[in-house]
N, C-alpha and C positions, 0 to 999 in steps of 0.2 A: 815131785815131793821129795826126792832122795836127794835133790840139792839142796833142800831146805833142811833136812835136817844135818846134812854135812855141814852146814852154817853154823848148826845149831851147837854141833861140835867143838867146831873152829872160835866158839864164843870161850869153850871151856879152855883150851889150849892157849889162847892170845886173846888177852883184852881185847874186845872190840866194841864201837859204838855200835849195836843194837839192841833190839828189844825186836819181840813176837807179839803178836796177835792174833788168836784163833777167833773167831766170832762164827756162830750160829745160829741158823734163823730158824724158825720153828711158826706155831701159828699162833703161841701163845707167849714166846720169847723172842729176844737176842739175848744169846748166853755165849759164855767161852771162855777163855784162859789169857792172862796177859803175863810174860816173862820178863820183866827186868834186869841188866845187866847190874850187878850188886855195887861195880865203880859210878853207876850213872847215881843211885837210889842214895848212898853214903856221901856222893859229892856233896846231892839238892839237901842231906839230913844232917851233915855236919859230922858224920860216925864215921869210925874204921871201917873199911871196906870188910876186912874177916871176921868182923862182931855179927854182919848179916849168916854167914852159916852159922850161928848158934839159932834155934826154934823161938830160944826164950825171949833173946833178944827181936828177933823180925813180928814173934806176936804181942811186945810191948809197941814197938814201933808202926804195928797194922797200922791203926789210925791215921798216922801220920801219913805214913807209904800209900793209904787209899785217899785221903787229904789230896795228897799230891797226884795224884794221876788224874783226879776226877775233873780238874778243870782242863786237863789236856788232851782229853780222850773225850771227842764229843760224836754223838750216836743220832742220825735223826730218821725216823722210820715215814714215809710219804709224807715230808715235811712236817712233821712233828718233833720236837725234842725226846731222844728218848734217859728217863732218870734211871741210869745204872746204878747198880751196890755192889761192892767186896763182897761177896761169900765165903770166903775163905782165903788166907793167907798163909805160905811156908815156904824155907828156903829152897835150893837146890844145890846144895852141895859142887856137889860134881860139872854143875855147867857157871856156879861161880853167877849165881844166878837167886829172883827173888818169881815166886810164879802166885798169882794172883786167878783165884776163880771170881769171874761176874758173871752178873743176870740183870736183864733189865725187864719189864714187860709190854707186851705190846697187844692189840686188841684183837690183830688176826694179822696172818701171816703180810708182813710187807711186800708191798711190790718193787719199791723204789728206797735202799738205803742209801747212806752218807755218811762217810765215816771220815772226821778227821782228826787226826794225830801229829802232836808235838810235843811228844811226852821230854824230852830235855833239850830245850832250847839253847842250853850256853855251849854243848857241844856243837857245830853245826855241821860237825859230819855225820852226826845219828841218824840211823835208818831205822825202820820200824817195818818189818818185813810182817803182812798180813796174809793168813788164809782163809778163804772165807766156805763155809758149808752147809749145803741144803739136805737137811736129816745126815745122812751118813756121807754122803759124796761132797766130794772139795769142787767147788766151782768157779773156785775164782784165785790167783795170787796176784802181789803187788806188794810192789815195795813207795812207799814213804819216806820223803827227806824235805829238806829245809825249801828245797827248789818245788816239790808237790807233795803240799802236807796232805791232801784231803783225796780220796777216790770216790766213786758211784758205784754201787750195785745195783742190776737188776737181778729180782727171783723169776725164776719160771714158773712162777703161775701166770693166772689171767688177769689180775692188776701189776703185776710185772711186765704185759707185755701193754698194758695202759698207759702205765708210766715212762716205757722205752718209748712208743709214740707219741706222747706227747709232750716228754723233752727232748728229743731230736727234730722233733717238728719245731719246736719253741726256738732250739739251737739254730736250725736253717736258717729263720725269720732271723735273730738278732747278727749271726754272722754276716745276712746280706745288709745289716739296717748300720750298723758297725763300720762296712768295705769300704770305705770311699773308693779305692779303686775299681772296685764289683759294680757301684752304683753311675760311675763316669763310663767305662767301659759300656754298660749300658745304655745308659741317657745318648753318647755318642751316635753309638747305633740306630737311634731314634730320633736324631738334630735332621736330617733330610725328611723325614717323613714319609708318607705314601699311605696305601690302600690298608684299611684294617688285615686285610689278609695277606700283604705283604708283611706286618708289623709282625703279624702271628707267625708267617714264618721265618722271619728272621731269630722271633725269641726260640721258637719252638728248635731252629738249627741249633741255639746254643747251648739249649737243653740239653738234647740228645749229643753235643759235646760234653759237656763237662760231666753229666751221666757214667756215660763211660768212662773215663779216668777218674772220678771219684769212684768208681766201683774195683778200678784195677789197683790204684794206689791202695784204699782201704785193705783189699785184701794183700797187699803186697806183693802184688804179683810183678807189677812198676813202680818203682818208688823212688822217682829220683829228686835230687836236695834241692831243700828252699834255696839255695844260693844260686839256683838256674831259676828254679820256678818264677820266685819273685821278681827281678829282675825281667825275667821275659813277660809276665801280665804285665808292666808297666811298658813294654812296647808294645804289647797287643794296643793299649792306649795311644800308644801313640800313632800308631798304622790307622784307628780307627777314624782317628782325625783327621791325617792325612789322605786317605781313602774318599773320606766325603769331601774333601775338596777338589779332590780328582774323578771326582764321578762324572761331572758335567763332562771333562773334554774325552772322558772312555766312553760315554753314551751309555754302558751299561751298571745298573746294579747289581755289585757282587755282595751285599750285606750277609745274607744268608749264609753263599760261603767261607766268607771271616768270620761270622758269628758262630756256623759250623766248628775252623781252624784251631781258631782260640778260646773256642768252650773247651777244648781238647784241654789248651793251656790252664785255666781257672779251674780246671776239677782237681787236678794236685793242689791247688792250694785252697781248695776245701777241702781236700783229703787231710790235708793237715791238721785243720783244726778239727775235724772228725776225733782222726785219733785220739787228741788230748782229753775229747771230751769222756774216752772211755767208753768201747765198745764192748757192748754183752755179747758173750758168744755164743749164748741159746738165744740169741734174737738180731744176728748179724742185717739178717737179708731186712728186717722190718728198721730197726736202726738207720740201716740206708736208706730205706725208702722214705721214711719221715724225715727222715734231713734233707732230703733229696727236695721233699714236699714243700721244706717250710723255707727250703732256696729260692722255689717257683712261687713262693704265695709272695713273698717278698720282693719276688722280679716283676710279678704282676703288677703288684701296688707300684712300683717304679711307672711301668709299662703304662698302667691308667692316668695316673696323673701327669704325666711326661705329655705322650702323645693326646691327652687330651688337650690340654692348656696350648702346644704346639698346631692343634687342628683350630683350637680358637684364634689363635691368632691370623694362621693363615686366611681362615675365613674372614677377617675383620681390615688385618692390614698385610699381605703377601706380599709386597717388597720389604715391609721388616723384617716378617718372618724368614724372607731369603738371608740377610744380613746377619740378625741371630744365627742362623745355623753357619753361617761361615765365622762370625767370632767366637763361637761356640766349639765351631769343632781347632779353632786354633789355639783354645782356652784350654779343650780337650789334651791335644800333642804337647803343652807345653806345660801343663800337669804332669802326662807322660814320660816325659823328657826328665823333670824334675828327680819324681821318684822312683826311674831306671839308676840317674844317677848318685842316687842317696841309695839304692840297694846294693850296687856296685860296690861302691866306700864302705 
């Protein structure tokens, strides 16, 4: 908090692009305070920037000043729009600044907010640094810019911890549905085929890979850059391919242990997209585990329809099915190959 307000300083000293955002949740509101920097407010209004420290002039021009924020400042409380009002409006002197009370109302305390801001777009270094607070305690900061207009909240109550499972559960599904390489890397591992409980344990090794490094990178205990990560899942593809063509003359299958290997690999880059998605921090461990969740539900769907359509055919006609899985897994490496080296570049 003490860095934000030395920002908040640093606004009065040297122009800068931003703007504040307190927001408050309550069980009957979101309420809180919006600060504008007075060069950003006089650009969008056409005025002198020193006309905004007079009272008389900022309460002629409320209208305007709340006009203008109201379509950049959008509020949604568990998917609802929420319609905010100005309550009050006055300058601030001393931080060279215009500070705006809101309220909007809501029917009971939110689980799941959305907040996104782009309060002046023609700058595009403006940052809009947020604090967010549950009754009296700051739960959350973030900063806003052109690159990430919009954040997630979760509340800690018990539709907050509703909401965190099941958009991280929602989030797993679409990032596995999304992967092409998630979904090739898989299917590969399932072009040979075998015994249902071979199949389980192959998925189930790569589970308990990427498990584990999605839970180290998230927390940042490991966290090393997509410019190795990515690059190396596109050779986990291409080993898988290569792999199964070499099965025959190794006599044995090591699927499990590659799927083991390189689930390792694949959890950093779910950890990636984790992050972005914005992790609550009274609801870490469940956050992961519904992503975690909705990875598996989606690996499964892969998993069934994959090896089934592959059990039918082998049942039907078994020297196609042999053939398939060798163009397959050479369709596999040379996918692999491709977007190794398009990551490279």
């Amino acid at each position: 908090m003490t860095a934000w307000l030395l920002l908040g300083r640093d606004v009065a000293a040297h122009p800068a692009p931003f703007s504040y955002l307190d927001l408050r949740i309550s069980s009957q509101s979101l309420s809180g305070r919006l600060v504008l920097h007075d060069l950003d407010v006089a650009h969008e209004l056409s005025l002198a920037p020193e006309t905004l420290a007079d009272p008389a002039v900022v309460q002629r021009q409320g209208a305007s000043i709340a006009q203008l924020v109201s379509g950049r400042l959008g509020l949604q409380a568990d998917g609802d729009f929420v319609a905010w009002k100005v309550t009050s409006i006055r300058p601030l002197p001393d931080r060279t600044a215009v500070e705006l009370e809101w309220t909007g109302a809501v029917a009971r305390t939110p689980g799941h907010i959305t907040i996104q801001a782009s309060l002046f777009p023609y700058d595009p270094n403006h940052q809009t640094f947020v604090n967010v607070y549950e009754a009296t305690a700051l739960v959350r900061q973030e900063v806003l810019n052109l690159q990430r207009p919009s954040m997630e909240v979760y509340s800690g109550t018990r539709q907050g911890l509703v909401a965190v499972f099941t958009t991280f559960t929602r989030s797993g599904i679409h990032h596995i549905a999304i992967g092409p390489d998630h979904i090739l890397f898989i299917v590969g591992l399932l072009l040979l085929g075998g015994s249902m409980r071979r199949l389980l344990a192959i998925v189930t090794a790569f589970t308990l890979g990427h498990s584990v490094t999605l839970a180290l990178a998230t927390l940042n205990v490991v966290a090393p850059p997509a410019r190795i990560i990515e690059p190396a899942i596109a050779l986990s593809i291409v080993y898988v391919g290569a792999d199964n063509l070499l099965v025959g003359t190794r006599g044995r299958d090591v699927r499990p242990w590659v799927a083991l290997f390189f689930g390792l690999v694949h959890g950093f880059g779910f950890a990636s997209v984790l992050r972005e998605t914005g992790l609550p921090d009274k609801a870490l461990g469940l956050s992961l585990f519904s992503f975690n969740l909705g990875v598996e539900i989606g690996q499964a769907a892969i998993v069934i329809v994959v090896s089934s359509a592959l059990m039918l055919l082998r049942g039907r006609n078994a020297p196609l099915a042999a053939r398939l899985a060798t163009v397959g897994s050479v369709a596999v490496m040379l996918a692999g190959a491709f977007w190794f080296v398009e990551r490279i570049l």
